[in-house]
PDB file of the backbone (N, CA, C, O) and the ligand in Angstrom, with CONECT records:
HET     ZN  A 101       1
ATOM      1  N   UNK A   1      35.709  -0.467  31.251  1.00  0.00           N
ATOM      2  CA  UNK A   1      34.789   0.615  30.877  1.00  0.00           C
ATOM      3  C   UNK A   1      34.257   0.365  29.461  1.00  0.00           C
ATOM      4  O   UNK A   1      35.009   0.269  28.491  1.00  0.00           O
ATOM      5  N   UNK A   2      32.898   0.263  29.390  1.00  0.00           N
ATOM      6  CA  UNK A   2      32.393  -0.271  28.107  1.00  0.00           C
ATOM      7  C   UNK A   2      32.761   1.205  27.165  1.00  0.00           C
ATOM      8  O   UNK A   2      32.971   2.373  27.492  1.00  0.00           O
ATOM      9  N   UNK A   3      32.706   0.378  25.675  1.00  0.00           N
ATOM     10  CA  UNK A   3      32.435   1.825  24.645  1.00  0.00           C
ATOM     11  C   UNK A   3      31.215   2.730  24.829  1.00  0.00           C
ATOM     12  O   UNK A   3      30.240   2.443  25.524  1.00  0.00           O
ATOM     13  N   UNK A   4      31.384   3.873  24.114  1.00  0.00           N
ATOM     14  CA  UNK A   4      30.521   4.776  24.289  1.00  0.00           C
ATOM     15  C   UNK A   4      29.953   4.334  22.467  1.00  0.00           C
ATOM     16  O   UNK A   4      30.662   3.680  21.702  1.00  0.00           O
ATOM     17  N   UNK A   5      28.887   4.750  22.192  1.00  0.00           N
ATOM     18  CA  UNK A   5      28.217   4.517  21.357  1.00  0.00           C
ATOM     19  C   UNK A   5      29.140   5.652  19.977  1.00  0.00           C
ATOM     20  O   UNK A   5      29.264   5.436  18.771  1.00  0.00           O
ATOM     21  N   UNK A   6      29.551   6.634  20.683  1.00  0.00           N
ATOM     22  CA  UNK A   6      30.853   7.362  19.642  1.00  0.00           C
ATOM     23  C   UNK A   6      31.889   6.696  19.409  1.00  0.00           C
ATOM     24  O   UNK A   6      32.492   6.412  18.374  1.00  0.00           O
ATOM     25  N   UNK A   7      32.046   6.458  20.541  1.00  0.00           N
ATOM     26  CA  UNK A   7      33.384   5.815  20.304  1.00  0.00           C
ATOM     27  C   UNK A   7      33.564   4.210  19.715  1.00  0.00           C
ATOM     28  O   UNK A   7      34.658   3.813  19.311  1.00  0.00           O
ATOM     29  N   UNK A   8      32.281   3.303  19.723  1.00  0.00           N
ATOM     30  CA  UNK A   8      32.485   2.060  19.126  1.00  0.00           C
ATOM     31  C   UNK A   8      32.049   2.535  17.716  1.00  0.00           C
ATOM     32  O   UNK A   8      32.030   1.560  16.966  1.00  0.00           O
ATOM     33  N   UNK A   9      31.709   3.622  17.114  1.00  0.00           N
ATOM     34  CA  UNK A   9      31.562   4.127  16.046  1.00  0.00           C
ATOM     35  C   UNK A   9      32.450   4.369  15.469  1.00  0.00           C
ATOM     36  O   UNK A   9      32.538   3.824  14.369  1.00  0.00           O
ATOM     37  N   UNK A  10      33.375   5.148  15.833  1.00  0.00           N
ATOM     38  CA  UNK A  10      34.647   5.488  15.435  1.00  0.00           C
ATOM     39  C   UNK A  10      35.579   3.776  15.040  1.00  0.00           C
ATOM     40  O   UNK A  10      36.006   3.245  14.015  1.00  0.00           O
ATOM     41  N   UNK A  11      35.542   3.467  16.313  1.00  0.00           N
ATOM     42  CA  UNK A  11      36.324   2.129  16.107  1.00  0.00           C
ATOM     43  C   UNK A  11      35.395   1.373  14.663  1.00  0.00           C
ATOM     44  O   UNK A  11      36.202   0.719  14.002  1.00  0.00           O
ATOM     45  N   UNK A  12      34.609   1.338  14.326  1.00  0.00           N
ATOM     46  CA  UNK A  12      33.949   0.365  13.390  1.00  0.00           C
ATOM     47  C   UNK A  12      34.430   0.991  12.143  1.00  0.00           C
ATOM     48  O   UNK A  12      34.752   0.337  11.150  1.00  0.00           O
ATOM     49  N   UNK A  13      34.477   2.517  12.241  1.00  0.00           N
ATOM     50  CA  UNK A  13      34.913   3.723  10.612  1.00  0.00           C
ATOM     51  C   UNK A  13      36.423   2.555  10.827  1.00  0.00           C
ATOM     52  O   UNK A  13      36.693   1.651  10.036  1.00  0.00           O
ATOM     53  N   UNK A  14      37.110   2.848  11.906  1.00  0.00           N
ATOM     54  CA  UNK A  14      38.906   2.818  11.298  1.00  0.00           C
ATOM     55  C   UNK A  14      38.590   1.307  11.066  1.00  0.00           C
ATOM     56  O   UNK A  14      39.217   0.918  10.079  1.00  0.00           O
ATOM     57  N   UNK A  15      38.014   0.552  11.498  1.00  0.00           N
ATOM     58  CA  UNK A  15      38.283  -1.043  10.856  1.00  0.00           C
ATOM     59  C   UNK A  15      37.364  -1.040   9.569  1.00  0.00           C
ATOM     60  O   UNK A  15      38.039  -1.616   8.715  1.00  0.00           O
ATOM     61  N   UNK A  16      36.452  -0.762   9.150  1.00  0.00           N
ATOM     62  CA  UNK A  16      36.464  -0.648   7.807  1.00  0.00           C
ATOM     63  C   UNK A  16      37.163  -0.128   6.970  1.00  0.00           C
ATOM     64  O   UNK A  16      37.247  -0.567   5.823  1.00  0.00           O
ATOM     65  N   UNK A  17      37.752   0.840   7.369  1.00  0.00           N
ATOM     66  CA  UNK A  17      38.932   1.749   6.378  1.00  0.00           C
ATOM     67  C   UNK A  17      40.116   0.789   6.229  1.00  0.00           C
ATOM     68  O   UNK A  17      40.807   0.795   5.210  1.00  0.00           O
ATOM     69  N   UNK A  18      40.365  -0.119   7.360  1.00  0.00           N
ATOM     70  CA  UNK A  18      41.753  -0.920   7.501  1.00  0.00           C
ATOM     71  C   UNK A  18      41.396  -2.013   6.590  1.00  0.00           C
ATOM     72  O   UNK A  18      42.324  -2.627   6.064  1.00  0.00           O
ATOM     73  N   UNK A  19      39.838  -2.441   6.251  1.00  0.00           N
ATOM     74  CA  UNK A  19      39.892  -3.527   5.654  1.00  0.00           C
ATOM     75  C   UNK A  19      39.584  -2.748   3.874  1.00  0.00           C
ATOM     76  O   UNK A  19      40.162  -3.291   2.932  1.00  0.00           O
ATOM     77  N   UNK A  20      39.041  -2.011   3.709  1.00  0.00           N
ATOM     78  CA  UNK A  20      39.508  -1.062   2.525  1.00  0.00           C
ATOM     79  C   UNK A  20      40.913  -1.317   1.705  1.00  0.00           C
ATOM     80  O   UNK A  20      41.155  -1.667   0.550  1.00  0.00           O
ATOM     81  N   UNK A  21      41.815  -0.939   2.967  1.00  0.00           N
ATOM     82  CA  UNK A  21      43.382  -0.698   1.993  1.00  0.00           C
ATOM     83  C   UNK A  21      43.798  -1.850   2.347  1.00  0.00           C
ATOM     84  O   UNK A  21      45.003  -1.970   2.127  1.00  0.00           O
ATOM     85  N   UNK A  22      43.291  -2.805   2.829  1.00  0.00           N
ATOM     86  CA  UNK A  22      44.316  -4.040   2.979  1.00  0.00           C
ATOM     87  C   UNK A  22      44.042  -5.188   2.195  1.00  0.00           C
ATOM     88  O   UNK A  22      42.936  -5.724   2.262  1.00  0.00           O
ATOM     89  N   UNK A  23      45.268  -5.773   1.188  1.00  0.00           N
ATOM     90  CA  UNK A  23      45.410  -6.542   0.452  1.00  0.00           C
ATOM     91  C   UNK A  23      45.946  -7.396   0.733  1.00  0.00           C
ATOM     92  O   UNK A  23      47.025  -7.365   1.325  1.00  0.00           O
ATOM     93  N   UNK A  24      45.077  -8.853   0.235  1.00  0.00           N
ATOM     94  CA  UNK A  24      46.116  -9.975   0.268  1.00  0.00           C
ATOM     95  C   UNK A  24      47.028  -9.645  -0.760  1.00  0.00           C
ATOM     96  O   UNK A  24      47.115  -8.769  -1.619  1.00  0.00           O
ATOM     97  N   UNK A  25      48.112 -11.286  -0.151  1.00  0.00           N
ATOM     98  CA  UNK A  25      49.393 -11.471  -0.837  1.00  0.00           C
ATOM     99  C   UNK A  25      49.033 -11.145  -2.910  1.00  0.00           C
ATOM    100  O   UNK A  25      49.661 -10.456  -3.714  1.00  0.00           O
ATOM    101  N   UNK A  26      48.196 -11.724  -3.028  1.00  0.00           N
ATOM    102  CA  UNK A  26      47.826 -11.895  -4.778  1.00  0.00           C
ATOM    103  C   UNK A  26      48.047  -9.954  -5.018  1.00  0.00           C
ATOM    104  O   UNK A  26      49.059  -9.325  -5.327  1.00  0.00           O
ATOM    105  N   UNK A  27      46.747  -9.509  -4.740  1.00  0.00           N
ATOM    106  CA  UNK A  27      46.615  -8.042  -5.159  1.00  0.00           C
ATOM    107  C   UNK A  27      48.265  -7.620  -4.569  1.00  0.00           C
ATOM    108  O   UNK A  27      48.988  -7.189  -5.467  1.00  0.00           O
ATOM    109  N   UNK A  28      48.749  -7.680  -3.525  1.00  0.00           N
ATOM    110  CA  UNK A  28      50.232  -6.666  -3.647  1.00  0.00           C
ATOM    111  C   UNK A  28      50.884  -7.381  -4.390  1.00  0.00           C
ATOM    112  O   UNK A  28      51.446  -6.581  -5.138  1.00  0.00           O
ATOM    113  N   UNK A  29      51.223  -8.536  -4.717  1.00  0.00           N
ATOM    114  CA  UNK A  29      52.582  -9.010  -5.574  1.00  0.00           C
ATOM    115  C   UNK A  29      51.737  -8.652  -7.428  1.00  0.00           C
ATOM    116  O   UNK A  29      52.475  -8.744  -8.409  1.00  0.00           O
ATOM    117  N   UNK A  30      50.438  -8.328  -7.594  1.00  0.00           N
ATOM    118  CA  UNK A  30      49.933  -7.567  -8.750  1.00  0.00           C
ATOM    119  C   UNK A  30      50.859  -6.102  -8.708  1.00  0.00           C
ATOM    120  O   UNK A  30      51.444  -5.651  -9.693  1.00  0.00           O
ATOM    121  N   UNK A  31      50.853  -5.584  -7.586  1.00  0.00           N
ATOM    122  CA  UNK A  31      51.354  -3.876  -7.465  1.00  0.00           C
ATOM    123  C   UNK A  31      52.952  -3.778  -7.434  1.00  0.00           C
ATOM    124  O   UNK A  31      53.600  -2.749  -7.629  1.00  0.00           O
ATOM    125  N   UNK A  32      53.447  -5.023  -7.158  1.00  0.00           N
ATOM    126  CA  UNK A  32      54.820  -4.623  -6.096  1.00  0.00           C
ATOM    127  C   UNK A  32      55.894  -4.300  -6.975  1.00  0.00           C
ATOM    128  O   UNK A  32      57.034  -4.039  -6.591  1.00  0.00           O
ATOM    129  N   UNK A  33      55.504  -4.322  -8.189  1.00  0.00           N
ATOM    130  CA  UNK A  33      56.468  -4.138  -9.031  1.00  0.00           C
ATOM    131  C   UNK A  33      56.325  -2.377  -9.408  1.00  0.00           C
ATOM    132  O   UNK A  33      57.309  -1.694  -9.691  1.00  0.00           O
ATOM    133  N   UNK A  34      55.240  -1.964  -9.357  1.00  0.00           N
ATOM    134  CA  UNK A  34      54.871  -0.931  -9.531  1.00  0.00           C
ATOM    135  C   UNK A  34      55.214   0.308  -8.632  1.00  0.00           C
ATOM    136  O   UNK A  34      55.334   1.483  -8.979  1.00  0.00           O
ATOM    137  N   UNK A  35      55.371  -0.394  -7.077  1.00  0.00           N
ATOM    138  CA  UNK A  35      55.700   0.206  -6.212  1.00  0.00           C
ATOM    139  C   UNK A  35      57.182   0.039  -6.115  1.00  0.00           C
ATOM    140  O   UNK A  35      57.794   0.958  -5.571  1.00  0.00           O
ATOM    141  N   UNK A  36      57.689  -0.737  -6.448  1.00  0.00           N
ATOM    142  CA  UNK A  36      58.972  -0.875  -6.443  1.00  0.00           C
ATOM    143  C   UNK A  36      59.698   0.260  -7.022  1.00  0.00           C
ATOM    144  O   UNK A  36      60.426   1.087  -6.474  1.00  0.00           O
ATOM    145  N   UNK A  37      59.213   0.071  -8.709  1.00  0.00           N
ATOM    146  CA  UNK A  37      59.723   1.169  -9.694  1.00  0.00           C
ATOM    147  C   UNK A  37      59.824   2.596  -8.696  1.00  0.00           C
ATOM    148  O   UNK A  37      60.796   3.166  -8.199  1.00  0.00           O
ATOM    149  N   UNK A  38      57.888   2.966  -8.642  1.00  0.00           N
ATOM    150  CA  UNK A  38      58.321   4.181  -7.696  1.00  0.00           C
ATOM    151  C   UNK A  38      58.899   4.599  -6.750  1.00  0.00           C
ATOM    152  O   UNK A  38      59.115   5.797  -6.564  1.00  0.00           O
ATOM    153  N   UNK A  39      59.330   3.459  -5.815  1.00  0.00           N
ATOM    154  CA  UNK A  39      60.004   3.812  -4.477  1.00  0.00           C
ATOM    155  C   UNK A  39      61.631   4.329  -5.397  1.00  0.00           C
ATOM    156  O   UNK A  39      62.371   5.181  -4.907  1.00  0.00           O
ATOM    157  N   UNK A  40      61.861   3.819  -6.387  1.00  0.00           N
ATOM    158  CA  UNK A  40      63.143   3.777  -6.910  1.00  0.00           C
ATOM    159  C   UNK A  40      63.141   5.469  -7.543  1.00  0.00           C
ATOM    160  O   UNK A  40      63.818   6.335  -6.989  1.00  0.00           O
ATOM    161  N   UNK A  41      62.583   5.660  -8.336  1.00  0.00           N
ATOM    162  CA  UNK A  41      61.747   6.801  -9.128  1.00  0.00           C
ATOM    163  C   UNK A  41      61.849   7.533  -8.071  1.00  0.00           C
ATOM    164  O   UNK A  41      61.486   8.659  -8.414  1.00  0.00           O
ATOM    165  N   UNK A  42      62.227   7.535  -6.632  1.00  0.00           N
ATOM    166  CA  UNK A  42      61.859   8.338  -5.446  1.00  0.00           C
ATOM    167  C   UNK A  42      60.377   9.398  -5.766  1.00  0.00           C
ATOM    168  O   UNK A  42      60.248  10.614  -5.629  1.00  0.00           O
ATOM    169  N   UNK A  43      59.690   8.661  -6.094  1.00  0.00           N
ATOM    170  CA  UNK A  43      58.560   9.630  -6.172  1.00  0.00           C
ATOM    171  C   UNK A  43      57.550   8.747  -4.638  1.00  0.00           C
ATOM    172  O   UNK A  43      57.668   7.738  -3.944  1.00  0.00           O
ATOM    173  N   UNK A  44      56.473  10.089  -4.795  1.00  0.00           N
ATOM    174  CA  UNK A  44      55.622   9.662  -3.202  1.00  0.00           C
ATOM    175  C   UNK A  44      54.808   8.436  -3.422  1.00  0.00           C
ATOM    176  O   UNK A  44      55.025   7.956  -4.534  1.00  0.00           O
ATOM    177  N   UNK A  45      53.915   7.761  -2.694  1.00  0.00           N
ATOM    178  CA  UNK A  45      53.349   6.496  -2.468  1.00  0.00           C
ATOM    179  C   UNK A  45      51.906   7.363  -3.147  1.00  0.00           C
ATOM    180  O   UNK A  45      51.313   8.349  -2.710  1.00  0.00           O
ATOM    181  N   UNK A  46      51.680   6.587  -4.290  1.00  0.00           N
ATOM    182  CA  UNK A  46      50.842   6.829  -4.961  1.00  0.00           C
ATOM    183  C   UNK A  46      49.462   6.268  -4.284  1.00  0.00           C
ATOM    184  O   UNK A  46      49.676   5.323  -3.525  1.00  0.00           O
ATOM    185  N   UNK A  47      48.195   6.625  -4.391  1.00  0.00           N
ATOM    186  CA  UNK A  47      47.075   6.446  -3.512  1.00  0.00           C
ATOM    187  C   UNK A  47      46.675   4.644  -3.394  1.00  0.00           C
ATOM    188  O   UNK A  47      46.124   4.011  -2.494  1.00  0.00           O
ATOM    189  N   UNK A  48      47.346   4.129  -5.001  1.00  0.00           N
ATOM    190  CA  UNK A  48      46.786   2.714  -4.966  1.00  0.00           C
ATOM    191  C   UNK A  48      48.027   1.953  -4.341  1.00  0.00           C
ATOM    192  O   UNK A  48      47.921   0.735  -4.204  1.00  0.00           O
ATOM    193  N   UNK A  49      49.045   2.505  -4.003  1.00  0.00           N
ATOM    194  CA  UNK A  49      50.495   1.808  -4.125  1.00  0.00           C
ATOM    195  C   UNK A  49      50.107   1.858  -1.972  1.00  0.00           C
ATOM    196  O   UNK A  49      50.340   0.850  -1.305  1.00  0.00           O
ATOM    197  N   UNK A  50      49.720   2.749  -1.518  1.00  0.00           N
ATOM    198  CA  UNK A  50      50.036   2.881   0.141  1.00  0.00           C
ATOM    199  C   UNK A  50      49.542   1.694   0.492  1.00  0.00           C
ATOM    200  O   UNK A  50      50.179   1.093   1.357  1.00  0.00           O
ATOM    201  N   UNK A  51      48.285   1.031  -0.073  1.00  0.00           N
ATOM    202  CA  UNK A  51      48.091   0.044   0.551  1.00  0.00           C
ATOM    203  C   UNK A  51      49.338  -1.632   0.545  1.00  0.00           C
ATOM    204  O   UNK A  51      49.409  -2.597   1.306  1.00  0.00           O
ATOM    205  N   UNK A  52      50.087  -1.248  -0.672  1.00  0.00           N
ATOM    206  CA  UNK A  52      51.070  -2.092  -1.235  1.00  0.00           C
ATOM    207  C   UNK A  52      52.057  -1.829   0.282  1.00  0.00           C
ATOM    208  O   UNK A  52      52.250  -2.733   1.096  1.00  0.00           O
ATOM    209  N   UNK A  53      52.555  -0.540   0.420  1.00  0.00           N
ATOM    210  CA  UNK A  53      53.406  -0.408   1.286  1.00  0.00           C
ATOM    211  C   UNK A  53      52.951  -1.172   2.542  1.00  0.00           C
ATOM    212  O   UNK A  53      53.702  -2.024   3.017  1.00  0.00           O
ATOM    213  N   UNK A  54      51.384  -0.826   3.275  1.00  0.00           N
ATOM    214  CA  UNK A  54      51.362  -1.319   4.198  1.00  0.00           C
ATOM    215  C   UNK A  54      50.985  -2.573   4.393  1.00  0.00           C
ATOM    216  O   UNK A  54      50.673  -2.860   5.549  1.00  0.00           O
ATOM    217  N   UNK A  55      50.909  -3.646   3.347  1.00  0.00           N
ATOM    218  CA  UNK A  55      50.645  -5.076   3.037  1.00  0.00           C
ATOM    219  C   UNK A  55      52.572  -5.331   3.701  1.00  0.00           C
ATOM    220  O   UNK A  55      53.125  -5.877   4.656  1.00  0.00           O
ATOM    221  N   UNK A  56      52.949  -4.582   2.539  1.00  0.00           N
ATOM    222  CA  UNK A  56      55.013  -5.319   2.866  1.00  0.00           C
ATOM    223  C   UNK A  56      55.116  -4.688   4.520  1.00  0.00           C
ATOM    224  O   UNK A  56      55.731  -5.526   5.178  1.00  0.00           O
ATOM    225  N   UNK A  57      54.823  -3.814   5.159  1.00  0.00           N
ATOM    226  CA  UNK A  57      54.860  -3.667   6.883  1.00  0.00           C
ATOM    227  C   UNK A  57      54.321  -5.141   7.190  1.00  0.00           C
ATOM    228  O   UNK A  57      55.317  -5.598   7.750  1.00  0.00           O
ATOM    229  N   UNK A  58      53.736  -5.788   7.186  1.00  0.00           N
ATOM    230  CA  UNK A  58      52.601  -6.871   7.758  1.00  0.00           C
ATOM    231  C   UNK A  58      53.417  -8.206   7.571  1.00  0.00           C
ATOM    232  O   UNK A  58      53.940  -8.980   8.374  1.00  0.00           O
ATOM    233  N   UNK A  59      53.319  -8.174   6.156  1.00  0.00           N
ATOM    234  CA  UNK A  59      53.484  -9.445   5.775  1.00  0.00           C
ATOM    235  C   UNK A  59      55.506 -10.209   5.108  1.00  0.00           C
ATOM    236  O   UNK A  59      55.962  -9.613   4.132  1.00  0.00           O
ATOM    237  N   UNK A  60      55.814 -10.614   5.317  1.00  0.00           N
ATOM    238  CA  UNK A  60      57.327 -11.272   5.464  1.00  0.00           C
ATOM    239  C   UNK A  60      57.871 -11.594   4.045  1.00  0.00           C
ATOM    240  O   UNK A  60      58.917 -11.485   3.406  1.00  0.00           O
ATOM    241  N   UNK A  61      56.712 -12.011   3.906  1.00  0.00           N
ATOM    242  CA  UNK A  61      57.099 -13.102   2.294  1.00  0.00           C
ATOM    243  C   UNK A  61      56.887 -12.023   1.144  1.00  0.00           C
ATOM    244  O   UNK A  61      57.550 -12.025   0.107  1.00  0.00           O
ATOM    245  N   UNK A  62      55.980 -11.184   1.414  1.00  0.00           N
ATOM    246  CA  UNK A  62      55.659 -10.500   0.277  1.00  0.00           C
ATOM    247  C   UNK A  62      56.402  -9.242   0.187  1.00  0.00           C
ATOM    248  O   UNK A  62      56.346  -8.559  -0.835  1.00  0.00           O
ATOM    249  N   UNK A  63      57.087  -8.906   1.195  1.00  0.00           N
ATOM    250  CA  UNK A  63      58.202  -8.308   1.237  1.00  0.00           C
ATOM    251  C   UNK A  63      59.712  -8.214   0.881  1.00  0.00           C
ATOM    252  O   UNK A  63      60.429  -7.227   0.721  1.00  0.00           O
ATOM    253  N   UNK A  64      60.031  -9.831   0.792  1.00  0.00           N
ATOM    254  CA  UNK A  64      60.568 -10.775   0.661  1.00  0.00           C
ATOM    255  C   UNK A  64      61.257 -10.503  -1.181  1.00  0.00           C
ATOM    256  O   UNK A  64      62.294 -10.345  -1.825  1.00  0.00           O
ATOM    257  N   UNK A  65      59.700 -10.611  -1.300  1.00  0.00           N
ATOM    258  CA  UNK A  65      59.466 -10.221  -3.253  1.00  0.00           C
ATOM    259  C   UNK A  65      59.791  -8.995  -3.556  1.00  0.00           C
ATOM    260  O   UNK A  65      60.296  -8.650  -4.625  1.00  0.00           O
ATOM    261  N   UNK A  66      59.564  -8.400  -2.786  1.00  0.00           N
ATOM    262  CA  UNK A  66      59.867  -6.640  -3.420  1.00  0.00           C
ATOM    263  C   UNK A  66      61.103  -6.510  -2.780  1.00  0.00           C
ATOM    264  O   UNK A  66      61.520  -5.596  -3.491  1.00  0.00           O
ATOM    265  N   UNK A  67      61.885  -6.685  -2.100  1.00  0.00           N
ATOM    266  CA  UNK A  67      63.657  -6.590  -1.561  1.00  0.00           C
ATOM    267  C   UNK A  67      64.451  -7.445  -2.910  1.00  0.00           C
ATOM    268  O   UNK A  67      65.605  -7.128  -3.199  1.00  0.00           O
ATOM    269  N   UNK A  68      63.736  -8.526  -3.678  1.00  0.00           N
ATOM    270  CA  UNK A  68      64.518  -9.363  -4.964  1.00  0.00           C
ATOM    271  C   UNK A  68      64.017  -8.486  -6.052  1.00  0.00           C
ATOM    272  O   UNK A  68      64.811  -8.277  -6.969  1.00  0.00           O
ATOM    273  N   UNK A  69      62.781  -7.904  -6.121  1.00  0.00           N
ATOM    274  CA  UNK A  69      62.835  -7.027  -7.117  1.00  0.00           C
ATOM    275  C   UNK A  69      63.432  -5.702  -7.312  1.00  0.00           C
ATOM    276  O   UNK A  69      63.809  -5.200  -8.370  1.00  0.00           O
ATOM    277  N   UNK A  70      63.459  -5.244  -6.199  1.00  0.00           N
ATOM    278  CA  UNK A  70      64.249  -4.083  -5.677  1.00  0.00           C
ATOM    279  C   UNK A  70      65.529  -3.770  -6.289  1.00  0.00           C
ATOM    280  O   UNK A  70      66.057  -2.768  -6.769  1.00  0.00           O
ATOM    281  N   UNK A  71      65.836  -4.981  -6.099  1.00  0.00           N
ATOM    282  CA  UNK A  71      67.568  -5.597  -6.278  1.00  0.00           C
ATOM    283  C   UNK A  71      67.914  -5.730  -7.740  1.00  0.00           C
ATOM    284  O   UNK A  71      68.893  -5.358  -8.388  1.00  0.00           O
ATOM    285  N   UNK A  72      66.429  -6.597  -8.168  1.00  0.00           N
ATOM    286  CA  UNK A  72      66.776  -7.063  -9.564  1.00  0.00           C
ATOM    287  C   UNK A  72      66.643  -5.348 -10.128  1.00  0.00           C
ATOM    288  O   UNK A  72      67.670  -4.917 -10.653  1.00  0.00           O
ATOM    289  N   UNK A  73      65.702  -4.588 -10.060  1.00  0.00           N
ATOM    290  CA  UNK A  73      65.570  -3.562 -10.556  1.00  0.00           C
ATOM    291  C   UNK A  73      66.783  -2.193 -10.324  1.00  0.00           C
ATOM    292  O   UNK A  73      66.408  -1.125 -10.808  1.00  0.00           O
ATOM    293  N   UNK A  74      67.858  -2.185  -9.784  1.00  0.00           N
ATOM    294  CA  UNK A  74      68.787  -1.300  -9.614  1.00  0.00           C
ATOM    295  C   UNK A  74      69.622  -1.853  -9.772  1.00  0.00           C
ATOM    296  O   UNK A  74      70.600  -1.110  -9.853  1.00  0.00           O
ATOM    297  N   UNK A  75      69.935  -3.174  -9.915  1.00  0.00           N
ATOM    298  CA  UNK A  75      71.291  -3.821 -10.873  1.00  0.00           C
ATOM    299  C   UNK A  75      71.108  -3.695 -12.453  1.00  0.00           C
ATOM    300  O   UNK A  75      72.093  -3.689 -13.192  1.00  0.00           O
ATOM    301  N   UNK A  76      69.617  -3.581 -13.009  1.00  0.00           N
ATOM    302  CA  UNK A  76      68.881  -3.512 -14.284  1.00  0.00           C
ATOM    303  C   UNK A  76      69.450  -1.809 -14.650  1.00  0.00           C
ATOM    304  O   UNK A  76      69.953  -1.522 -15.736  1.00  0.00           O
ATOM    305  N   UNK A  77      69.274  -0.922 -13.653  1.00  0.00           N
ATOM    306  CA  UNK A  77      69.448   0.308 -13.882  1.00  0.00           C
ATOM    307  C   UNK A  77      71.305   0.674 -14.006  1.00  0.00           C
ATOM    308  O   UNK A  77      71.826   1.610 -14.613  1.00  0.00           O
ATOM    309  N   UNK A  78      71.790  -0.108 -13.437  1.00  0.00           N
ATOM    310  CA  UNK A  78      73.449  -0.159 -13.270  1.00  0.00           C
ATOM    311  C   UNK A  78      73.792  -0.306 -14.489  1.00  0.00           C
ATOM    312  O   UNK A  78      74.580   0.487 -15.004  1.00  0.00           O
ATOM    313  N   UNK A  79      73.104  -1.658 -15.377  1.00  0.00           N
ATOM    314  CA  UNK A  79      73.829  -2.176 -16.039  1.00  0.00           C
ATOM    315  C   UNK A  79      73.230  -1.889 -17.357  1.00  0.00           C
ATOM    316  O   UNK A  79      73.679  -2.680 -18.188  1.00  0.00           O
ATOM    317  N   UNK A  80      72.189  -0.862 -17.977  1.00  0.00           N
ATOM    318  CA  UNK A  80      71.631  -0.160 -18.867  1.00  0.00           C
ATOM    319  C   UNK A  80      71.304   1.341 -18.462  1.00  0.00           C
ATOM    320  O   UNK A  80      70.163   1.787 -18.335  1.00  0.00           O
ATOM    321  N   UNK A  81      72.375   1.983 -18.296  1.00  0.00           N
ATOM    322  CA  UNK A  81      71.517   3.664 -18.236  1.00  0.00           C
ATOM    323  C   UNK A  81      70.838   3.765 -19.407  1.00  0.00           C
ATOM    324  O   UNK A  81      71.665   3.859 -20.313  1.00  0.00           O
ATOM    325  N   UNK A  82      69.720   3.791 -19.823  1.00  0.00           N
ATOM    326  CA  UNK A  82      69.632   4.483 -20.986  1.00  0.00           C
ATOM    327  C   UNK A  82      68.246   5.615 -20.967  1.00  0.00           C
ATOM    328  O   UNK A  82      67.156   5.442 -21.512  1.00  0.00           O
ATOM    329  N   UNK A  83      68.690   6.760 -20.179  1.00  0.00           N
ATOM    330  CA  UNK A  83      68.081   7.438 -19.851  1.00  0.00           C
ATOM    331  C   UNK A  83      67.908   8.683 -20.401  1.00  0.00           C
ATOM    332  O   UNK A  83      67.104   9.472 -19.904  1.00  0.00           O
TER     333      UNK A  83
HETATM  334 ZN    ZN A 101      51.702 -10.861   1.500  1.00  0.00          ZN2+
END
């Protein structure tokens, strides 16, 4: 059943929007530190950071980076409270 002229409309909005928030590897490993902090900070996914989140859903390696920073960053917090 072909598209309807609404509906291949619609489909064209959400794939521009998908290519909007989606970053290569360079731009998230720019953020991931940023997002890191906040995921830690338990504060919410800040508007520039969601696309960070949904780059690390996708991609392996760049995820990869933020699980060692993650790490490095709450052994950093262990071993200096200075809050
Ligand atoms: Zn990546």
């Amino acid at each position: 059943m072909p598209l309807s002229p609404t509906e291949l409309a619609k489909l064209l909005e959400l794939l521009a929007q998908t290519q909007n928030h989606e970053l290569n590897c360079e731009q998230c490993l720019a953020l991931v530190a940023e997002f890191a902090e906040s995921q830690l900070a338990g504060q919410s996914v800040a508007a520039n950071l969601q696309a960070v989140q949904q780059h690390l859903a996708v991609c392996g390696e760049c995820r990869e980076e933020y699980e060692a920073l993650r790490e490095a960053l709450i052994s950093m917090r262990e071993n200096g409270p200075d809050e």
